[in-house]
Backbone bond lengths (Angstrom), bond angles and torsions (degrees), N, CA, C in turn:
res aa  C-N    CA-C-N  psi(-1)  N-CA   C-N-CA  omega(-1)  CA-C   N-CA-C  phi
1 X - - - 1.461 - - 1.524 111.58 -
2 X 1.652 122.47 -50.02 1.448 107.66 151.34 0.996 145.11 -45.46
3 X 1.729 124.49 -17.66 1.203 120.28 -172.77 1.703 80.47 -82.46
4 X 1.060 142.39 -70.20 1.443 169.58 -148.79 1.734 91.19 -49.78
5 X 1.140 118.22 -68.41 1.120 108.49 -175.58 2.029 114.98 -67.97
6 X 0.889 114.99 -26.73 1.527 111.87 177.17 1.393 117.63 -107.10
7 X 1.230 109.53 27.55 1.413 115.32 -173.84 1.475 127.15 59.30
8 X 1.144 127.79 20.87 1.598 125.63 -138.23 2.374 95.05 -102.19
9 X 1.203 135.71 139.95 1.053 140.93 164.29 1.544 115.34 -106.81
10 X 1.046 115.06 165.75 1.363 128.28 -179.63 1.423 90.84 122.28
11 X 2.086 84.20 -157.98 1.416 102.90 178.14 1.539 105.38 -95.37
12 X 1.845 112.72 146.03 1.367 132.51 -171.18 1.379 93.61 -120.53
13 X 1.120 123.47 169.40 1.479 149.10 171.74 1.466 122.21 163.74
14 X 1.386 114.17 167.56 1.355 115.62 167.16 1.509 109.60 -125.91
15 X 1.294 94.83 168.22 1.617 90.44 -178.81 1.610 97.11 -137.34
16 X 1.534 114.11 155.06 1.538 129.48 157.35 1.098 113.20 -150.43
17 X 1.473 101.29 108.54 1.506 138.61 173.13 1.524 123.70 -91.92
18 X 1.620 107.16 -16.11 1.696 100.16 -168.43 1.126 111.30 88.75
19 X 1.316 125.66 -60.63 1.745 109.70 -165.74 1.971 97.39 -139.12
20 X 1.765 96.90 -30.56 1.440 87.50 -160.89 1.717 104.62 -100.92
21 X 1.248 120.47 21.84 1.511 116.35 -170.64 2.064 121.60 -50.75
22 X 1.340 102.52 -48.66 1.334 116.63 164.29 1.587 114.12 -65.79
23 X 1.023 125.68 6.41 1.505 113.93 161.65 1.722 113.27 -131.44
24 X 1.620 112.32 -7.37 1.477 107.75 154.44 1.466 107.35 -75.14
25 X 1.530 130.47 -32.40 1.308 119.46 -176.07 1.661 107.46 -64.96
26 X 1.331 123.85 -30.44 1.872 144.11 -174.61 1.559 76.72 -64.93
27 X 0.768 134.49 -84.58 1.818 144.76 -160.56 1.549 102.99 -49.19
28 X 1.398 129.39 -49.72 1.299 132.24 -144.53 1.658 100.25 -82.86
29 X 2.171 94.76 -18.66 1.835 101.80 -166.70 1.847 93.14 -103.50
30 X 1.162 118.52 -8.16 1.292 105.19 155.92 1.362 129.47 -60.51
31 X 1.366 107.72 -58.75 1.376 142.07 160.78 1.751 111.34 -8.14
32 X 1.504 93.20 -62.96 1.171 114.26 -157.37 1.850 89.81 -76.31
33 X 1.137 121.38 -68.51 1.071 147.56 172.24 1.925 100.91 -10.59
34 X 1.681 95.69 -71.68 1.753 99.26 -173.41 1.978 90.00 -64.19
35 X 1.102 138.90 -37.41 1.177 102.43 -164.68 1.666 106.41 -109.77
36 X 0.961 121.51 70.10 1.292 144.63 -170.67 1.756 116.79 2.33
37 X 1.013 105.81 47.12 1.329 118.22 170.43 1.610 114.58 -67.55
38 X 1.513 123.05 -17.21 1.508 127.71 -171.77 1.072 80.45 -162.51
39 X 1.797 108.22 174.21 1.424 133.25 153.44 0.992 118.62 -95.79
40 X 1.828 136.62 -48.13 1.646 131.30 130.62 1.205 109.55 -80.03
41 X 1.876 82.29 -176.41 1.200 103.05 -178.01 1.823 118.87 -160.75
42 X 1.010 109.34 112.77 1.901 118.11 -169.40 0.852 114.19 -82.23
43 X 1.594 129.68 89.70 1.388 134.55 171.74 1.434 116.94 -97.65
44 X 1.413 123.81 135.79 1.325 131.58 -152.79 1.371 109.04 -174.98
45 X 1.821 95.29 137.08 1.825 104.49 -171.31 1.149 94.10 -131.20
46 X 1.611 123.78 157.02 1.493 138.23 170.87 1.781 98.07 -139.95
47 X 1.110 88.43 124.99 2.034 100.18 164.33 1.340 108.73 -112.47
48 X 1.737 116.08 105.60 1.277 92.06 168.83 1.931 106.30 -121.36
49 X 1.445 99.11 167.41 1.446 81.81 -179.59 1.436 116.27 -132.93
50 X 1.225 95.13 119.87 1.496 121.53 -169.48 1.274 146.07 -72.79
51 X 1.744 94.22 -40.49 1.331 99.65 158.70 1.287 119.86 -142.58
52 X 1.183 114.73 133.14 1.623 134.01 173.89 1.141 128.14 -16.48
53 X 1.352 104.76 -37.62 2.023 120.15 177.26 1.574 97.39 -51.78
54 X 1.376 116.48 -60.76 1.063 126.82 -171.26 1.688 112.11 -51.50
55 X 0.987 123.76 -53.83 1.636 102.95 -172.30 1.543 112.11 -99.19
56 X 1.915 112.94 26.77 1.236 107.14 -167.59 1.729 73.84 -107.23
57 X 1.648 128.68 -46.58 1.568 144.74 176.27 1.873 88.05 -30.30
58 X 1.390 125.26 -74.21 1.297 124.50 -154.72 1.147 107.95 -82.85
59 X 1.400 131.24 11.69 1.315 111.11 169.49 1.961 100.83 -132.15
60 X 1.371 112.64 23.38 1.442 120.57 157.25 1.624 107.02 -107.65
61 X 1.457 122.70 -16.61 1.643 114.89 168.85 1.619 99.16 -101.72
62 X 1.448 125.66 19.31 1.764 121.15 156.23 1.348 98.06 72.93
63 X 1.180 124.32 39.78 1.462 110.77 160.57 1.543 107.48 -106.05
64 X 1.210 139.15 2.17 1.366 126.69 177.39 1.205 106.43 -101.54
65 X 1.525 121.79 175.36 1.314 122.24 162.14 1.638 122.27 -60.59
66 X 1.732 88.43 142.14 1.903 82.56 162.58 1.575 114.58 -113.59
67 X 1.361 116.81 -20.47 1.679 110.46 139.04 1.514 134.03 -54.34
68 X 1.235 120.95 -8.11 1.508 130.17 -162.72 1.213 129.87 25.19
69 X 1.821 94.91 60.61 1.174 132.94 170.62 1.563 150.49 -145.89
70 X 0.828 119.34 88.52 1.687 124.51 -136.01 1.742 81.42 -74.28
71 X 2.051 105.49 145.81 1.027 113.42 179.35 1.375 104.89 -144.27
72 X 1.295 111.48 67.46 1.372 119.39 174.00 1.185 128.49 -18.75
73 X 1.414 142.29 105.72 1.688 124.61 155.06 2.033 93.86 72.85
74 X 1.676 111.77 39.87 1.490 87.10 -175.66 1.926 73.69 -145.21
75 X 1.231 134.19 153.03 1.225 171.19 126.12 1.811 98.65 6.52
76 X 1.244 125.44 -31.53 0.932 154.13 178.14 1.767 116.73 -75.36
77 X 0.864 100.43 -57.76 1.880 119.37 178.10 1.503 102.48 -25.33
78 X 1.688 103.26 116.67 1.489 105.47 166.19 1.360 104.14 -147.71
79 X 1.541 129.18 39.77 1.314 133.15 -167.46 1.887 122.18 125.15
80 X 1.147 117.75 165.41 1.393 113.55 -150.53 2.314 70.40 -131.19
81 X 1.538 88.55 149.69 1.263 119.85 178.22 1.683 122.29 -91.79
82 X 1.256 129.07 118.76 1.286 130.58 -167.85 1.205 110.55 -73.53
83 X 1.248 134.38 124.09 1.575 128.78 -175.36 1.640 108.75 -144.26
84 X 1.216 127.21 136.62 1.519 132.00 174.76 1.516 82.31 -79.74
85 X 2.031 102.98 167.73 1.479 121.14 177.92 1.691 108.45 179.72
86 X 0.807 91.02 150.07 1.705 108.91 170.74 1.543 116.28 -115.51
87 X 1.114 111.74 146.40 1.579 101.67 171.04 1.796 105.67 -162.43
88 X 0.805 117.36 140.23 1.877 118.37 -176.05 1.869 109.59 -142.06
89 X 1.016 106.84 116.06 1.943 108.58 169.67 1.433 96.28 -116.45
90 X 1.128 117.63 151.01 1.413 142.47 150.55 1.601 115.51 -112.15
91 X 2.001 87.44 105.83 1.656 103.98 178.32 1.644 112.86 -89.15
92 X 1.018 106.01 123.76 1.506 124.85 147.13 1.524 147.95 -156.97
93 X 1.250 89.55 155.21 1.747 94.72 -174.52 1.453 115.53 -58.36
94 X 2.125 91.85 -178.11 1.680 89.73 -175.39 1.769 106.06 68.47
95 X 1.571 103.24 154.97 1.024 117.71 155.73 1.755 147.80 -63.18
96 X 1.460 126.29 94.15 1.247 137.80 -129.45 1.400 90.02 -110.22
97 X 1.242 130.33 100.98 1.545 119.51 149.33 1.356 131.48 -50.66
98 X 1.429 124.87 89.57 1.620 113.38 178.08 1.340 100.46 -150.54
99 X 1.553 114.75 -174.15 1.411 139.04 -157.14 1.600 104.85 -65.30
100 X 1.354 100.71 -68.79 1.475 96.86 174.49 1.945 103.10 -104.07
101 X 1.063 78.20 -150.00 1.879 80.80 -174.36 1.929 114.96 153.29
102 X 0.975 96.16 101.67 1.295 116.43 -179.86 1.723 123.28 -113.43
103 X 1.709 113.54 127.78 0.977 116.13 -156.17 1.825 103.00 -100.25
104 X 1.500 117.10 131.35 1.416 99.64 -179.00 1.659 92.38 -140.00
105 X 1.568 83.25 123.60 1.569 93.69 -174.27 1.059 118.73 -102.84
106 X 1.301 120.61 -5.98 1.921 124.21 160.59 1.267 110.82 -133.82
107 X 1.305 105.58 -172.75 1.516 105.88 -174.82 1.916 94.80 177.92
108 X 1.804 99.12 131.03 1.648 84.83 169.45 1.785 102.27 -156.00
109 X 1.320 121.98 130.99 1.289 101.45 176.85 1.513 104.98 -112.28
110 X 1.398 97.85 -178.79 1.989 118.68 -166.89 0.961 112.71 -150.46
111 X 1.296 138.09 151.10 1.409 144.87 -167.00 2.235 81.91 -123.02
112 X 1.770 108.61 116.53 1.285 82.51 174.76 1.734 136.57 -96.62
113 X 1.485 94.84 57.63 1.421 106.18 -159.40 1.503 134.47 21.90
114 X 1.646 113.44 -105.53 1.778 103.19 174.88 1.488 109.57 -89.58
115 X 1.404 120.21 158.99 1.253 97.41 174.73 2.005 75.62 -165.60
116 X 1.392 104.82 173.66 1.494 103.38 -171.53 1.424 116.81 -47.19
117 X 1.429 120.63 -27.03 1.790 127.90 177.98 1.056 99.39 -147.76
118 X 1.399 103.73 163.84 1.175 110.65 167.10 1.511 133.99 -48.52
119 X 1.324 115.46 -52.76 1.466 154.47 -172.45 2.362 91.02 -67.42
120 X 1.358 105.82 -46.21 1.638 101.78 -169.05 1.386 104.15 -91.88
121 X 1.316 95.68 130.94 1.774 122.30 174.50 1.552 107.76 -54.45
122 X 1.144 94.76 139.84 2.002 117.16 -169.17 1.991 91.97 -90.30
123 X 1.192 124.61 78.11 1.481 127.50 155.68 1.899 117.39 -6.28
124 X 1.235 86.62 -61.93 1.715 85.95 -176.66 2.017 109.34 -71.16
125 X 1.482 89.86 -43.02 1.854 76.63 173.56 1.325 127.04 -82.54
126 X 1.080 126.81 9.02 1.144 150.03 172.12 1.790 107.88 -68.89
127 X 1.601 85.29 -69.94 1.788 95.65 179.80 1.594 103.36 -63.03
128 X 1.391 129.50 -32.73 1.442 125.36 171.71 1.335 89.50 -42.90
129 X 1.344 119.42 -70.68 1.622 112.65 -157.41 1.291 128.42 -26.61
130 X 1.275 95.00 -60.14 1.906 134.14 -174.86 1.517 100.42 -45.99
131 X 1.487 113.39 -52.67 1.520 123.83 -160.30 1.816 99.61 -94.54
132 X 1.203 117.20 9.54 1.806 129.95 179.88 1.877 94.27 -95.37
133 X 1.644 98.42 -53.74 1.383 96.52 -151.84 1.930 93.98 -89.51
134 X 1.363 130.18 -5.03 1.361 116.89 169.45 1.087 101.07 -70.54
135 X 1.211 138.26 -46.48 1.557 152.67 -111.42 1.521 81.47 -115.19
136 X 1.529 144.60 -52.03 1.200 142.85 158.35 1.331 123.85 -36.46
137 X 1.335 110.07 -41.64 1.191 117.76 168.66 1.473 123.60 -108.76
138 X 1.185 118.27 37.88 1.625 134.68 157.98 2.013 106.21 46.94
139 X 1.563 95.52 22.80 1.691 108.46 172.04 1.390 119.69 -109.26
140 X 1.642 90.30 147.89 1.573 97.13 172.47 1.476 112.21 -81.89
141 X 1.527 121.74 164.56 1.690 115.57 -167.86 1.674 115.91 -65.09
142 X 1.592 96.80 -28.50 1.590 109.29 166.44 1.206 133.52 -48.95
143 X 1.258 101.61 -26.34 1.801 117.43 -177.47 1.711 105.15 -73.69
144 X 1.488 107.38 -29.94 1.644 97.78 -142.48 2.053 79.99 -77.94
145 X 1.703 107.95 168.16 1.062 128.19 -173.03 1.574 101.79 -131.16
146 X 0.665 108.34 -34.41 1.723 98.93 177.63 1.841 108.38 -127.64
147 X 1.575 92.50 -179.50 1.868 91.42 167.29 1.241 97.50 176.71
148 X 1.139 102.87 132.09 1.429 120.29 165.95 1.567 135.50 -62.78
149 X 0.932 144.95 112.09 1.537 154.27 -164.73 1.257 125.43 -108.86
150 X 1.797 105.71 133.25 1.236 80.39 177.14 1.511 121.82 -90.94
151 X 1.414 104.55 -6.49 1.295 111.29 160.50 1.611 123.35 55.52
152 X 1.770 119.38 41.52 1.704 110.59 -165.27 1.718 103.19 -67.89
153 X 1.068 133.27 30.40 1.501 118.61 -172.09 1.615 132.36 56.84
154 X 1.120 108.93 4.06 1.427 131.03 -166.18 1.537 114.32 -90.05
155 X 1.517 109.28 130.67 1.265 108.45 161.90 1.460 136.41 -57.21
156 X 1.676 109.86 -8.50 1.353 114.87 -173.30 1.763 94.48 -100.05
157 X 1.528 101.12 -57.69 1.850 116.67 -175.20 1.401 122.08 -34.52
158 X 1.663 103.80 -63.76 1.443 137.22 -167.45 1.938 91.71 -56.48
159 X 1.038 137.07 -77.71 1.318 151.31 -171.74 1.522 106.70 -31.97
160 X 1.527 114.93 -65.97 1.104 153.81 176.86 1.927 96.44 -34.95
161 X 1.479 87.25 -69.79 2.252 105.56 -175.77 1.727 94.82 -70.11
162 X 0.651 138.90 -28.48 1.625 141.38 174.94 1.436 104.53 -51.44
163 X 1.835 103.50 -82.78 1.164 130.17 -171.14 1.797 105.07 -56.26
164 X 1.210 127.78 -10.69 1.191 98.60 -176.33 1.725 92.56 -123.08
165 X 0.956 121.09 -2.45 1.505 115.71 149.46 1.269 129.91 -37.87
166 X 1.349 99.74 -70.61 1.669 122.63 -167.84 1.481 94.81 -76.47
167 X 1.559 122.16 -15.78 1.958 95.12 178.60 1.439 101.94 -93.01
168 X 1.506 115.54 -0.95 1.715 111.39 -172.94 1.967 82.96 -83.06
């Protein structure tokens, strides 16, 4: 219906991932991008939350905050904070004159199969990840400047996304 309403061609889809949907769509418009399926590409996530079961479910199995305050990767971490959001980039190649502008030269996703719960990040597929998306982007780990996290605030999660950072 977005493509439909804004005129837009290529490839459309949606994705539901749980946590990572807005950055398989970032990946899916690269994707598209190296094999010239479009010239852009509008990638965009919305979380909204709808029903109540849901954040009453995650905060009786202790994954939310009980300060109601998410403290990422900090000494502090006892749960991640429920928040609705919007977010939209338009990827494309070539050199783009605009406001901001951010360069992403790899990209790789993973499903991290078993791992102690469902909810806790699998360490070793994790670092697969890391060593997918350098290797995509023909970089050493030194190069990269930023990174995205998933960061649940957790004393088990947070450790886990740390530790397999720094061994990629």
């Amino acid at each position: 219906r977005m493509s439909f309403a804004l005129g837009l061609q290529g490839p459309c889809a949606s994705f539901e991932t749980a946590c990572s949907a807005s950055l398989v769509a970032g990946h899916s418009a690269a994707r598209a991008l190296q094999h010239a399926e479009c010239g852009a590409h509008l990638a965009a996530g919305i979380n909204l939350m709808l029903l109540q079961a849901s954040s009453v479910g995650m905060a009786v199995a202790g994954m939310t905050s009980v300060a109601g305050r998410c403290h990422t990767f900090d000494h502090r971490a006892d749960g991640f904070c429920r928040g609705e959001g919007c977010s939209a980039v338009v990827v494309r190649t070539g050199d783009v004159e605009t406001a901001r502008r951010v360069i992403l030269c790899g990209s790789a996703i993973r499903q991290d199969g078993r791992s102690a719960s469902l909810t806790a990040p699998n360490g070793q597929a994790q670092q697969g990840l890391l060593h997918g998306a350098l290797q995509d982007a023909s970089l050493q780990a030194h190069a990269i400047s930023g990174h995205e996290a998933h960061g649940t605030g957790t004393a088990l999660g947070d450790p886990i996304e740390a530790g397999s950072l720094a061994a990629a």
